[in-house]
C-alpha positions as CSV (number, residue, x, y, z in Angstrom):
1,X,0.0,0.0,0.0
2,X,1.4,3.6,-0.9
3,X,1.0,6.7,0.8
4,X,-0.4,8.3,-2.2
5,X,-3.2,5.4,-2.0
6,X,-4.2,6.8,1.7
7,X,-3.3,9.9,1.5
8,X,-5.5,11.0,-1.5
9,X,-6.9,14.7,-2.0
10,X,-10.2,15.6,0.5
11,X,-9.0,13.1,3.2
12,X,-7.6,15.6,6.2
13,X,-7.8,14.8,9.7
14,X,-10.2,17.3,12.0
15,X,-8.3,19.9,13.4
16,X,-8.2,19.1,16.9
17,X,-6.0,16.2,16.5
18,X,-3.5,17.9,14.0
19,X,-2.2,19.8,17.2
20,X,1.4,19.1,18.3
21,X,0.4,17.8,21.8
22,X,-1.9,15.5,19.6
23,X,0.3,14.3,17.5
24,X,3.1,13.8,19.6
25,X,0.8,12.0,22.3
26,X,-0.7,9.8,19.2
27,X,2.8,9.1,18.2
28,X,3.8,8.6,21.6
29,X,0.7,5.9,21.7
30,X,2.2,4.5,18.2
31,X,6.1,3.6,19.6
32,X,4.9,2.3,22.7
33,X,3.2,-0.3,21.0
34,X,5.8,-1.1,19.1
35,X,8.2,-1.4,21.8
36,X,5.5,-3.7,23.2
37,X,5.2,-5.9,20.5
38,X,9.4,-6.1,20.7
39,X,9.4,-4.0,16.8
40,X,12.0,-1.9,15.7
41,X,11.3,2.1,16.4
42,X,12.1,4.4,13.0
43,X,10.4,7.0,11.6
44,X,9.8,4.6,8.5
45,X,7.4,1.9,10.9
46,X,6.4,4.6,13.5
47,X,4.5,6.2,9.7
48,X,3.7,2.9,8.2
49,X,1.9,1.9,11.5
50,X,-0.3,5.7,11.3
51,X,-0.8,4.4,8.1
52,X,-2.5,1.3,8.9
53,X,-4.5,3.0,12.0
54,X,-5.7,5.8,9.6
55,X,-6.7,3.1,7.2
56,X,-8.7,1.2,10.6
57,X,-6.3,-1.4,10.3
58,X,-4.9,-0.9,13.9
59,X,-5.1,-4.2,15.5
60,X,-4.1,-3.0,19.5
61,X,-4.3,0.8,19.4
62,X,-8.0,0.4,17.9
63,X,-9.4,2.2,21.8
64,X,-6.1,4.4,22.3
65,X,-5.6,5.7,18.7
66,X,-8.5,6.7,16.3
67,X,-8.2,6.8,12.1
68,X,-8.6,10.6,12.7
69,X,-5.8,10.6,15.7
70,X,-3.4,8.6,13.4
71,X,-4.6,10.9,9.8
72,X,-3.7,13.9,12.2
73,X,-0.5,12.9,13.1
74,X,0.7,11.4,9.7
75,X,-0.2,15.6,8.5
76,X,2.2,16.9,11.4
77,X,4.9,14.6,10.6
78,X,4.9,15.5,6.9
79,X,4.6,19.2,7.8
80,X,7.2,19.2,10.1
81,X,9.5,16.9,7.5
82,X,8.8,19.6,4.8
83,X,9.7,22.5,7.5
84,X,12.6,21.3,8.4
85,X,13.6,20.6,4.6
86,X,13.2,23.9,3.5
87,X,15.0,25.5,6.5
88,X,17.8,23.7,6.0
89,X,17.5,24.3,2.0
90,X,18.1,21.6,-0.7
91,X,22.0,22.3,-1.0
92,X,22.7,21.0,2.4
């Protein structure tokens, strides 16, 4: 599954979960889980779990972590990504 298969025009999360304390509590949710489950902790699996939660394919975070919680925090992670891209600039 891509992320241009989830992550397809008119699908945004609500705004209250697109907050940082939101995203870094659903994120937070997301590694401890995976920690849990003895899984390796990257930014690569911490997005391609968010990706399955969004998708309501969340086997154990289905009461912690909502499609909307995980949609949220897959926005601030690619916002932040692209921040951070541009501040440093493309020549670095």
């Amino acid at each position: 599954m891509s992320d241009a298969s989830i992550m397809r025009p008119g699908r945004q999360a609500p705004e209250y979960v697109t907050s940082p304390d939101m995203a870094a509590f659903t994120i937070g949710q997301i590694v401890i889980a995976l920690l849990a489950d003895g899984g390796e902790v990257s930014l690569e699996t911490v997005r391609k779990q968010l990706i399955r939660v969004s998708m309501g394919h969340g086997r154990t975070l289905d009461a912690r972590v909502s499609a909307e919680m995980a949609l949220g925090a897959l926005d601030y992670i690619t916002s932040r990504l692209l921040a951070n891209k541009l501040r440093i600039g493309p020549d670095c």
